[in-house]
C-alpha positions in Angstrom: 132.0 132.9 121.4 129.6 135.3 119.6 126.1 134.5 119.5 124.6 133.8 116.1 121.5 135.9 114.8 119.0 133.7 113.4 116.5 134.6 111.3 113.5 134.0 108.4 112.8 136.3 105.4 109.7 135.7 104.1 107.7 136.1 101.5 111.2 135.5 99.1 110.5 136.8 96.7 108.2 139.5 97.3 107.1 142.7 95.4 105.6 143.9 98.5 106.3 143.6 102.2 109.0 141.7 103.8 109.1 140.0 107.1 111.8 139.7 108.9 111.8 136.9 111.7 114.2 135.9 114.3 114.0 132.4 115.4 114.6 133.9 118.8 114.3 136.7 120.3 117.2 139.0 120.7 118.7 140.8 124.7 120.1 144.1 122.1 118.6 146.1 119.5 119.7 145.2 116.2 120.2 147.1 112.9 118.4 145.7 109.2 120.1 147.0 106.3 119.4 146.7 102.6 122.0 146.7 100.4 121.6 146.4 96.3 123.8 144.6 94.3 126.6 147.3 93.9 126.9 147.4 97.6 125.0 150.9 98.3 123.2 151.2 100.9 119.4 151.3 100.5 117.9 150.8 103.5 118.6 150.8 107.0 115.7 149.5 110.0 116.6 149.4 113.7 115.2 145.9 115.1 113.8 146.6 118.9 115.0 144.0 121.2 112.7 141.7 122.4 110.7 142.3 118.9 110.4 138.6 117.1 109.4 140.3 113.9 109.7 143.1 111.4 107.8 144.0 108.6 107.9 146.6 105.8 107.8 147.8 102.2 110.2 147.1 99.2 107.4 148.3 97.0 109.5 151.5 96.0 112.9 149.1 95.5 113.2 148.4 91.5 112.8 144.2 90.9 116.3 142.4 91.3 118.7 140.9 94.6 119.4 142.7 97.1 121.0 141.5 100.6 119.5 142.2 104.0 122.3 142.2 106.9 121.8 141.7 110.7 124.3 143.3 112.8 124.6 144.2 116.5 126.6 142.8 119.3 126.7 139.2 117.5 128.9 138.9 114.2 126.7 140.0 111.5 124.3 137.8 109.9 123.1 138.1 106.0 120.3 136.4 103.7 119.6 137.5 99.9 116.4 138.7 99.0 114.3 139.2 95.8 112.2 141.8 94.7 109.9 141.3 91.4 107.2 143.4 90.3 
């Protein structure tokens, strides 16, 4: 069986930053992508293993939903997210 990524995304919503938090730490490097709500691509953030938690900016991204994936050797993992300015 696959291990599940867990993980917080906070401050939801934001106009900011957004933190990224796994509830544990992970063996593998994993990969943060942003998607908007068309499915395109926005934003893609490579999560060091052994890191707990990510930070950064969706100040540029226009307000609205967007979903942020986890994927690496686990089955992917996804929360929604939104940005309002």
């Amino acid at each position: 069986m696959l291990d599940e990524i867990k993980f917080n995304l906070f401050p939801n919503p934001t106009s900011d930053e957004v933190n990224v938090q796994l509830v544990e730490p992970f063996a593998k490097e994993l990969t943060v992508k942003v998607y908007d709500v068309k499915g395109l691509e926005i934003m893609s953030l490579q999560f060091p293993s052994g890191v707990e938690k990510l930070t950064f900016s969706v100040a540029d991204l226009s307000s609205g939903t967007y979903l942020i994936t986890f994927s690496g050797p686990a089955k992917a993992m996804f929360k929604q997210l939104a940005v309002q300015h």
